[in-house]
C-alpha positions in Angstrom: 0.0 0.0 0.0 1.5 3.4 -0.9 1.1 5.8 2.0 1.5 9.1 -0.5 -1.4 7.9 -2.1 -3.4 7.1 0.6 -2.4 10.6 1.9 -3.8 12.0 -1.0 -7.0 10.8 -1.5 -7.9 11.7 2.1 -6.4 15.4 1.7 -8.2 15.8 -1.8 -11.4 13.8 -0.9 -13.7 14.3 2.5 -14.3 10.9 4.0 -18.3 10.6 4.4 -19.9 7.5 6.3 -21.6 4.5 4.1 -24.1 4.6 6.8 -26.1 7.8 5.9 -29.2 7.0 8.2 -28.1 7.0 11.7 -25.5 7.8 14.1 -22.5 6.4 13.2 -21.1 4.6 16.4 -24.6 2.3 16.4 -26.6 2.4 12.6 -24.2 0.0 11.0 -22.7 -3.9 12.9 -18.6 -3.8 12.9 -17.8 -7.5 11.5 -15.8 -8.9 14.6 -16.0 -12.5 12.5 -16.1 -15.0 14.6 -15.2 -13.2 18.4 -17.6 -13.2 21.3 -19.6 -10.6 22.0 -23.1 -9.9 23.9 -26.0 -11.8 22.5 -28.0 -10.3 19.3 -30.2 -11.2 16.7 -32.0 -8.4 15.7 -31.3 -7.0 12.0 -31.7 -3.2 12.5 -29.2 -0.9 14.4 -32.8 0.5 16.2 -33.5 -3.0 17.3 -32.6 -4.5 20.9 -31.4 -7.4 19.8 -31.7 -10.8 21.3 -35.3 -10.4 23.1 -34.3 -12.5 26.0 -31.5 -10.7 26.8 -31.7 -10.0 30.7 -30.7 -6.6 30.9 -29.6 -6.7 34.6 -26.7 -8.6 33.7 -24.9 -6.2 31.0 -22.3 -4.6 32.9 -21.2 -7.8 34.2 -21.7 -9.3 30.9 -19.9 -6.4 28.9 -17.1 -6.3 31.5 -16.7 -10.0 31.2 -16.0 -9.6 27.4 -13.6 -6.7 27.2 -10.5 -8.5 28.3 -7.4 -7.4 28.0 -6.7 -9.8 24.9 -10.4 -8.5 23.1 -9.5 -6.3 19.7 -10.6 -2.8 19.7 -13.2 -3.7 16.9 -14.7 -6.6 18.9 -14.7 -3.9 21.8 -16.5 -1.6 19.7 -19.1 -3.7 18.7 -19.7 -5.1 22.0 -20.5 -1.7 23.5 -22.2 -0.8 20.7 -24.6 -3.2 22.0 -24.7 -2.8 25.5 -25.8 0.9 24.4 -28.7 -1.0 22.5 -29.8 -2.8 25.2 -29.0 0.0 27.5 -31.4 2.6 25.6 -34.5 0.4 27.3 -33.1 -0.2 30.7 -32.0 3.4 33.0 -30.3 1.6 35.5 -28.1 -1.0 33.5 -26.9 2.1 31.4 -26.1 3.7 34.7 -24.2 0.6 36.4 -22.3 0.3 33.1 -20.9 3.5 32.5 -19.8 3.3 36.5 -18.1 0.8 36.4 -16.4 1.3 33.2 -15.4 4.7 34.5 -14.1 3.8 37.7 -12.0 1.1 36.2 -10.5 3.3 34.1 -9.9 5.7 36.8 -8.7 2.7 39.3 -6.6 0.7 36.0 -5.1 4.1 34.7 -5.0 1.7 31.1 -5.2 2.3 27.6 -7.7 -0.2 27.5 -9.8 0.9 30.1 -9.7 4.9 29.1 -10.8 3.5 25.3 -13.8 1.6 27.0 -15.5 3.8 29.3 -14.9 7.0 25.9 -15.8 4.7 23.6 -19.2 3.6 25.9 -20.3 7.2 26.5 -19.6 8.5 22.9 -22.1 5.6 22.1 -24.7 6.8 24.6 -24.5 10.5 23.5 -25.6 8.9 20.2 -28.1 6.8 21.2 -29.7 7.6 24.8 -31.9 10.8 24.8 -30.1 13.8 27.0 -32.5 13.5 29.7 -32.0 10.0 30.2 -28.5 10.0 28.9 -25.8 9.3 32.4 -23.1 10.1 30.6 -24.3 13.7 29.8 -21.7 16.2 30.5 -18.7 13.6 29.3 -16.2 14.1 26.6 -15.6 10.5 25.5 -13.5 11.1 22.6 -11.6 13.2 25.2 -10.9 9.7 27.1 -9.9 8.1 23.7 -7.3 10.7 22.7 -6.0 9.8 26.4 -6.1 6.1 25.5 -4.4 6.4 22.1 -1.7 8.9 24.0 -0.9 5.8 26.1 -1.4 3.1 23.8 0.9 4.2 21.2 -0.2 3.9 17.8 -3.2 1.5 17.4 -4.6 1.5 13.6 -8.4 -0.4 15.0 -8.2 2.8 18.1 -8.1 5.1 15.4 -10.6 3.9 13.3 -12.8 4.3 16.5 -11.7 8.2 16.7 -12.1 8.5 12.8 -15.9 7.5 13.5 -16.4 9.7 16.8 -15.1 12.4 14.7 -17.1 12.2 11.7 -19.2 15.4 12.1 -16.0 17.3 13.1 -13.6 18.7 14.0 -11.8 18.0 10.2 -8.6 17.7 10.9 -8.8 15.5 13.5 -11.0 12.8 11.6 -8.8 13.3 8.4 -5.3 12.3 10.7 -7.2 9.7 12.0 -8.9 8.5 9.3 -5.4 8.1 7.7 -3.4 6.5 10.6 -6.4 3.7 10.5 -5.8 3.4 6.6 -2.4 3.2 7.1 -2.7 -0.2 9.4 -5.2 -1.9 7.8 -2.8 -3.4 5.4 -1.6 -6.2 8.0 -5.2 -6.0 9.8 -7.6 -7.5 7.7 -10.6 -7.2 10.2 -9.9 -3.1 10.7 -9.9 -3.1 6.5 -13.1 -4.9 5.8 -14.9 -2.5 8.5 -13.2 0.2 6.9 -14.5 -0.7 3.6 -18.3 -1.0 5.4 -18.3 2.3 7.2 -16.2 4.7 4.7 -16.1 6.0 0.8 -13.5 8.4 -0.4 -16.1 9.4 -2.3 -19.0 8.8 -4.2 -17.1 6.4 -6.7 -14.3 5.4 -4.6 -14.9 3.2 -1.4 -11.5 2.6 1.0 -11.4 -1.1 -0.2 -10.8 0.4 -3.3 -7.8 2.9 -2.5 -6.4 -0.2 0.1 -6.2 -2.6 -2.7 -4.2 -0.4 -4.8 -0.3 -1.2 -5.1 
């Protein structure tokens, strides 16, 4: 993959999400393959998913799954939905940001700062403000924190190119890039690159990642 030319399509072109109908953290499944994750069956990003889901159970359920050893993307999807079941249930959305947070604050990890801003830049998308508890958070605040201790991470900044979407520019485009960059030798980060970005509207990322 030639990084100049990667470089340039992003500076020349603005990336725009291939999921235009809905917020961009929840509308559209990250393909985690094969990996655990919470239970789901629904089809719809609106949808809450597997209908016998106990909801009293997802933070210890979501915690139980984002091991040290669980890829960002599997992450990602995972508290995707926990947000969807979380959306119907108050006091499980409450409990799981809490504890998320104050293992963060307790761990001090990359890992843990990437979960609990990853988890409430999901709920500012899809919990109303009134009933939203992390109202008044900066998530992608605690994921710049995460990538500043993580080093680079091509599947973190994929997550930051999507928080940062509707702005601010420069920050999406740099990320946006950095993820490109690594999805040569991550094939999971490039096919959910090539399902949640085009370059344009007749070049899609698989495209510009499959040229030599």
């Amino acid at each position: 993959m030639k990084l100049r030319l990667i470089a340039a399509v992003l500076f020349t072109f603005f990336l725009v999400s291939s999921c235009f109908a809905g917020p961009p953290l929840l509308c559209h499944p990250f393909d985690i393959g094969n990996a655990k994750s919470l239970p789901w069956t629904g089809s719809g990003w609106n949808l809450s998913g597997n209908e016998n889901y106990d909801s009293r159970n997802l933070a210890q359920d979501t915690l139980a799954l984002l091991k040290t050893d669980t890829p960002i993307i599997v992450r990602m999807e995972t508290l995707r939905r926990a947000t969807l079941y979380a959306r119907k249930d108050p006091q499980a959305a409450k409990e799981l940001l809490t504890r998320l947070y104050t293992r963060a604050n307790s761990e001090g990890s990359a890992l843990a700062w990437f979960d609990a801003g990853y988890l409430v830049e999901t709920y500012h998308q899809g919990i109303n403000t009134g009933q939203n508890p992390a109202t008044g958070l900066d998530g992608y605040a605690l994921v710049k924190k995460a990538l500043a201790l993580r080093g680079h991470d091509a599947e973190m900044e994929f997550a930051a190119a999507l928080m940062t979407l509707n702005g601010p520019q420069k920050e999406h485009a740099l990320h946006t890039q950095n993820a490109m960059a690594g999805a040569k030798q991550d094939p999971l980060l490039a096919r959910n690159l090539a399902g949640h970005f085009m370059v344009n509207e007749t070049h899609t990322v698989a495209e510009v990642l499959s040229q030599k």
